[in-house]
Every structure is written in C-alpha cells, then in structure tokens.
N, C-alpha and C positions, 0 to 999 in steps of 0.2 A: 053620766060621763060622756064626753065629748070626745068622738074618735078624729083622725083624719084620714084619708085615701091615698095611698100611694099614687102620683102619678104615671110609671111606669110598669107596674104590676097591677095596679088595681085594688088591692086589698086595704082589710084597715089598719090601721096602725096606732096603739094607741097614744094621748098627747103627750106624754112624760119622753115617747123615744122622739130622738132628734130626726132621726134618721127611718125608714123600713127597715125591719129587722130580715124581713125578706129578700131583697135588694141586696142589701149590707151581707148579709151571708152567700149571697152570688158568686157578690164581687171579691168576697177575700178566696174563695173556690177558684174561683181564676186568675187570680194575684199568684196565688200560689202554686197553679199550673205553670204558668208562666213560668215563676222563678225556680222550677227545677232542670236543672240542666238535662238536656234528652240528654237516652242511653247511648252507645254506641251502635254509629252505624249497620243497621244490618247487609248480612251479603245477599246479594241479588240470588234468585232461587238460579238453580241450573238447567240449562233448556231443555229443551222435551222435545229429541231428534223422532224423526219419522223414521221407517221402515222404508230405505231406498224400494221407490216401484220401478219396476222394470218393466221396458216393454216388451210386450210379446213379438220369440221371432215366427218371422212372415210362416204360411203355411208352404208343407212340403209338398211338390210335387213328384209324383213317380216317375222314376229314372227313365229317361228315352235311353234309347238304343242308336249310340253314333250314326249320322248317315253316313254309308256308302256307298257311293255311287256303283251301278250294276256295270258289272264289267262288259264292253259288247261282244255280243256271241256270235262266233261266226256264222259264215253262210253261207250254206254248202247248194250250189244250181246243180239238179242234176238236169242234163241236158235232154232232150225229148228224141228220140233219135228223128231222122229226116228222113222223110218218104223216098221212096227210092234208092235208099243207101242197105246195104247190107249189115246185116249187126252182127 
C-alpha cells in the first residue's frame, strides 16, 4: 500500500484520503474558534493603590532660650580721695 506525506505536517496519509486528516482536523478546530462569538467583555481589574509615603519631618532641635540682650549695669567710680585733702 502506497502512502503519501503531507506537505505541511509531514506525516503519512493514506491514498484513499484526499486530503491530511491531520491538517483537515486543524483547520475545522480553528474554523470553529473563529466562528464563535467572544464572550462579553471583561472589566478591567481594579488598581492596586499604594500606601501614600510620607516624608519624614526634619529633626527636632532643642529649644533655645530667646536672646536677650544684658541690660548695662551701672557704674559706680568711687573716687580715690586726693593727697592733701582732708577726708
């Protein structure tokens, strides 16, 4: 018995089919994807929000103590007494 080879698949096929039965069951697998009408559209997933980051605030510094300014202090000359004066 005389086979022949598919050209596209490779295999044998024998003479009595006209066609690859291989091939041939392919192609009505995809005829038939085709002609079914897709489903309805699906919804788009929902987003996947982050965790707002915050940034960090600045570091504390410990409280100064207001300046202010020293008040001037008086100032008091005591005098030396002077030679030859009576005290």
């Amino acid at each position: 018995m005389f086979t022949w080879i598919c050209p596209q698949c490779g295999r044998e096929v024998p003479p009595s089919a006209a066609e690859c039965p291989s091939c041939a069951e392919t192609r009505a697998r995809a005829a038939q994807a085709a002609a079914q009408p897709p489903g309805p559209p699906q919804a788009p997933p929902q987003p996947q929000y982050a965790a707002p980051q915050f940034q960090a605030p600045p570091p504390q510094y410990p409280q100064q103590q207001q300046y202010q300014p020293q008040q001037p202090q008086p100032s008091y000359v005591i005098a030396e007494p002077k030679k030859g004066m009576p005290s």
